[in-house]
N, C-alpha and C positions, 0 to 999 in steps of 0.2 A: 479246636477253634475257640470254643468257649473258656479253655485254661486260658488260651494265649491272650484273651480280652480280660479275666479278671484277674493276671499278672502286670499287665498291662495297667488296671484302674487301680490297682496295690500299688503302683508304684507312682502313679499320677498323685495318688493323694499323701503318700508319704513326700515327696518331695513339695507337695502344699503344703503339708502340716509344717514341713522343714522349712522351708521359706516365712512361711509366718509368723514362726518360732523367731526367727536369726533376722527379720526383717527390721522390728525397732532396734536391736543392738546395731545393725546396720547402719542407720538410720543415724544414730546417735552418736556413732563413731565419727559418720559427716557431717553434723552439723552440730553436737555440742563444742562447750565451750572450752577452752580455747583450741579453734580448728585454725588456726594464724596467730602470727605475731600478735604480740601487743604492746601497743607504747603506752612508756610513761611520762609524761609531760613531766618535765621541773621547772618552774617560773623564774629561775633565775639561768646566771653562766657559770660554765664548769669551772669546778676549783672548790666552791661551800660546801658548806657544811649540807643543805640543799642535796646540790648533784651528789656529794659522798656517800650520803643516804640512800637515796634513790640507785646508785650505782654497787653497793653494799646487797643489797635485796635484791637486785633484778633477775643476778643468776641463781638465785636459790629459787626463783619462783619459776626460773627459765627448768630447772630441774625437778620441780613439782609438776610442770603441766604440761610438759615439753615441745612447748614453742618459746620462739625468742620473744623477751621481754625489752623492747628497745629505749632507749634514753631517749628523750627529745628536751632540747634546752630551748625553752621561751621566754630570753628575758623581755623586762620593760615593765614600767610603773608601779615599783613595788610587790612585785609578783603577779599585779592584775593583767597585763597582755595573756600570760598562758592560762590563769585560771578559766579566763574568758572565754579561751575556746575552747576547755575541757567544758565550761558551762552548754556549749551550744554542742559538742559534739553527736552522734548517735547513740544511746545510752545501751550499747550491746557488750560491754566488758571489753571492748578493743583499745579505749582511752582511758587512762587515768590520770591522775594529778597527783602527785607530792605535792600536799597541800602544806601550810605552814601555818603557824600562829599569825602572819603576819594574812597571808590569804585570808583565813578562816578566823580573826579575829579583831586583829588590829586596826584594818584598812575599814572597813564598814563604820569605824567610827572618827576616822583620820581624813578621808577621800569623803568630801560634798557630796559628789555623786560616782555610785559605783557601777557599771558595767554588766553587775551580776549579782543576786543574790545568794551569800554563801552556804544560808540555813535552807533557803528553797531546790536552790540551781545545781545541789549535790544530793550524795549518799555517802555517809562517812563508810572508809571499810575498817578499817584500823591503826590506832597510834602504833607509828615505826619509833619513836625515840624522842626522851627529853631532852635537853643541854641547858647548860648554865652560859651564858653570854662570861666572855671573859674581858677586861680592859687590858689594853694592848698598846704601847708608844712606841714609837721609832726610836732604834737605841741610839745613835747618834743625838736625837733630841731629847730622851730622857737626859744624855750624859752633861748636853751641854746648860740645862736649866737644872740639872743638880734633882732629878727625881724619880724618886725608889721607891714612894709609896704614893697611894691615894691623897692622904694630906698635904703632898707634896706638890702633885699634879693642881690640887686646888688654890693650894698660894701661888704657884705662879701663874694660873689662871688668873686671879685677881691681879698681881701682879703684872700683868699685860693683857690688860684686856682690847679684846677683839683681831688679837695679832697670832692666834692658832687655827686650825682646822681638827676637824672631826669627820673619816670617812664612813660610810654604812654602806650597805646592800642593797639599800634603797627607797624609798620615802617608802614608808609604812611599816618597814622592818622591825623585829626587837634586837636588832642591832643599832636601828635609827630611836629606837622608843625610847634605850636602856640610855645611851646617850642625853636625849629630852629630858629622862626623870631626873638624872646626875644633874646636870644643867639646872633644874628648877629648884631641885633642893640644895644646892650649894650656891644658888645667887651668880650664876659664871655663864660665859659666852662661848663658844667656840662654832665658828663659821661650818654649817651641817653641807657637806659635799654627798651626794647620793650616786652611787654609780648600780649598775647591773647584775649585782651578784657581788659575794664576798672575795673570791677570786682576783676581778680585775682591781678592785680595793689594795686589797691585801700587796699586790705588786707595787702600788703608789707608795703602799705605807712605809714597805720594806726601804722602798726606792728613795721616803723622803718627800714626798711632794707633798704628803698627807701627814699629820702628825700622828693621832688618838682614833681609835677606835674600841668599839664594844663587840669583838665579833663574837660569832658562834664558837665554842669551846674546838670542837672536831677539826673545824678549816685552820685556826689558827694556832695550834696545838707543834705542828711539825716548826714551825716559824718559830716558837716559844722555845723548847730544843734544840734547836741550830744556834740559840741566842741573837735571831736577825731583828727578833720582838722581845721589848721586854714587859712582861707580863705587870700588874700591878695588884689586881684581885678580881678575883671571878666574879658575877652577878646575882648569883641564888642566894638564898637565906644560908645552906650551910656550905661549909666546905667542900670542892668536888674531890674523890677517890681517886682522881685524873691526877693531882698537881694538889695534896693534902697541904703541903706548907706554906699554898696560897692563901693569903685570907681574902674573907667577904666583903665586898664593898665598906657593908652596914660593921664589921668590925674594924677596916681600918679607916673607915672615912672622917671620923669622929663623931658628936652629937648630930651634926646639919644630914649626917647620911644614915642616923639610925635607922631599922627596919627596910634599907632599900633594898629592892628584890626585882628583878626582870630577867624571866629565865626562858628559852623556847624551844618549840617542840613541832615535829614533824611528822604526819601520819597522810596515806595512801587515802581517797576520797575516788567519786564517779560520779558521771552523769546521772543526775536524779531519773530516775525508771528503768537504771541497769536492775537485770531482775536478781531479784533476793537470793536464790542457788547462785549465782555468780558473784555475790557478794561476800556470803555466809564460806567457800569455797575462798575465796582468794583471804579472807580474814583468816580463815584455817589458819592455811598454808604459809601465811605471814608470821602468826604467830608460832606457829613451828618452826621457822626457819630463825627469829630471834630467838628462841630456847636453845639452839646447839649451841653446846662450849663454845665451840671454833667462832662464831659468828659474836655472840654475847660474848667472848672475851674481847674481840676486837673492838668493838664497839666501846667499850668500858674505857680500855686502853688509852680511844681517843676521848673520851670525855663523856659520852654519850649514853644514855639511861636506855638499855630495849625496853620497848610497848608490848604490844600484844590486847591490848582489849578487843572487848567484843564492836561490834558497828552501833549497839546502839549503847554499849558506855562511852563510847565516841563522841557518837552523838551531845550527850549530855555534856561529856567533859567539853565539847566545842561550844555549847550555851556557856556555860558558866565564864570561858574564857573570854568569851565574846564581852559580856558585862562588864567581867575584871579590866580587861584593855577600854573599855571605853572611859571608866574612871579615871585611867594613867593617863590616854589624850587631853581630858577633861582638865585634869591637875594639871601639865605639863603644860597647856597651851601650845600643842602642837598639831598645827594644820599643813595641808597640803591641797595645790589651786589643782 
């Protein structure tokens, strides 16, 4: 009777010990992170350089944490509608933003009043990628005003003034900035149409309705190869490894475009008070997944620089951007109601 009670309390407490052993892994298994989906907002429409990004990364992260990493496309107001309500969302690692230069830089100094503050109302996690803006005219319009190069495009901007269009991605963009600063240093006009994303742009352009644009390197890149765009020079200081026999603005533009530079960049941000392990965790994993060949060569291919820093050289590098863009608005006189 007495074996069969302290076989009995041997096996009560081994199955305690066991339980309280296996109880936090348990634990953890349902309720860390990611236990669901997660979306990613992009503030613009599919087709940019934006969703390409964002669409490039998703399934590497969907195979880092394995749950699905979903798109969500928010265009409107220059990125500001989606930032907005990444700003307001739950800050549990379920929302994120592909945030842009143009989010996280440009508009706090372009937009009066903005919606959200970018340095408060976030967490940087990590830059996804730089690009160089590239200038891009409808070929039928390059062919019929005779223009092959940047000093091209600006005589006959002089030459007919206020009788072109210039499309962008949408007021605040450095597709709309890179555009502004051309404008103000070469003394020319060209009527600023903003649509929702680089995408629905890019269809006008191709189409005609739109003349000139400065898009992002990656979106416009396939356009550029079909010959439906013809490219003129890309917008960074040097040469991109994308399109090497393109020159720079600032080398072909002549003296009025020396030093011109507008190039943009895209990295993954969160709800300010996502906690720091779900940060530090998804920076990882990002920056791992821009390290594989297969991923950084494609990237490259389209124009596109991989990131990888950490959340608070992010951080930093989004201060400093923030500054730099507010000079460009400042010089360009470029506002938006």
């Amino acid at each position: 009777m007495h074996s069969t009670r302290r076989h009995f309390l041997h096996a009560t407490l081994h199955l305690t010990l066991a339980a309280a052993l296996l109880g936090p892994a348990v634990v953890f298994a349902q309720t860390g992170w990611p236990s669901k989906p997660v979306r990613i907002v992009v503030p613009f429409a599919a087709g940019g350089t934006t969703d390409i990004l964002a669409r490039a990364i998703a399934p590497e992260l969907q195979r880092a944490f394995g749950q699905p990493f979903i798109i969500d496309n928010k265009p409107g107001a220059g990125g500001n509608t989606g930032a907005t309500e990444v700003s307001k969302a739950p800050h549990d690692g379920y929302t994120l933003l592909m945030g842009t230069v143009g989010t996280h830089a440009i508009n706090a100094a372009l937009y009066p009043k903005m919606p959200y503050d970018h340095l408060k109302d976030f967490v940087p996690v990590t830059l996804v990628a730089s690009v160089p803006n590239v200038l891009v005219v409808n070929a039928a319009f390059a062919q019929k005003h005779g223009i092959s190069t940047v000093a091209d495009l600006t005589r006959a901007l002089k030459a007919h003034p206020g009788q072109f269009n210039m499309a962008s991605s949408g007021n605040g963009t450095s597709i709309h900035l890179a555009g502004e600063q051309y404008k103000s240093m070469t003394s020319t006009f060209m009527l600023h149409i903003p649509y929702r994303g680089s995408g629905p742009a890019l269809i006008d352009l191709i189409g005609g309705s739109m003349d000139v644009m400065f898009d992002n390197l990656p979106s416009a890149m396939p356009h550029i190869k079909s010959g439906r765009l013809k490219a003129l020079a890309v917008t960074s200081a040097k040469r991109s490894d994308a399109l090497p026999d393109l020159p720079t603005i600032g080398e072909a533009g002549g003296p009025t475009l020396k030093g011109y530079e507008a190039s943009s960049w895209f990295g993954l941000v969160a709800p300010a008070g996502t906690p720091a392990d779900t940060i530090t965790r998804l920076q990882q994993e990002t920056a791992k997944a821009l390290g594989t060949p297969a991923l950084k060569e494609r990237l490259l291919a389209q124009g596109a620089i991989p990131g990888g820093m950490s959340s608070a050289e992010f951080a930093s590098f989004i201060q400093a951007e923030t500054a730099k863009w507010a000079r460009v608005v400042k010089a360009s006189g470029a506002k938006v109601d």
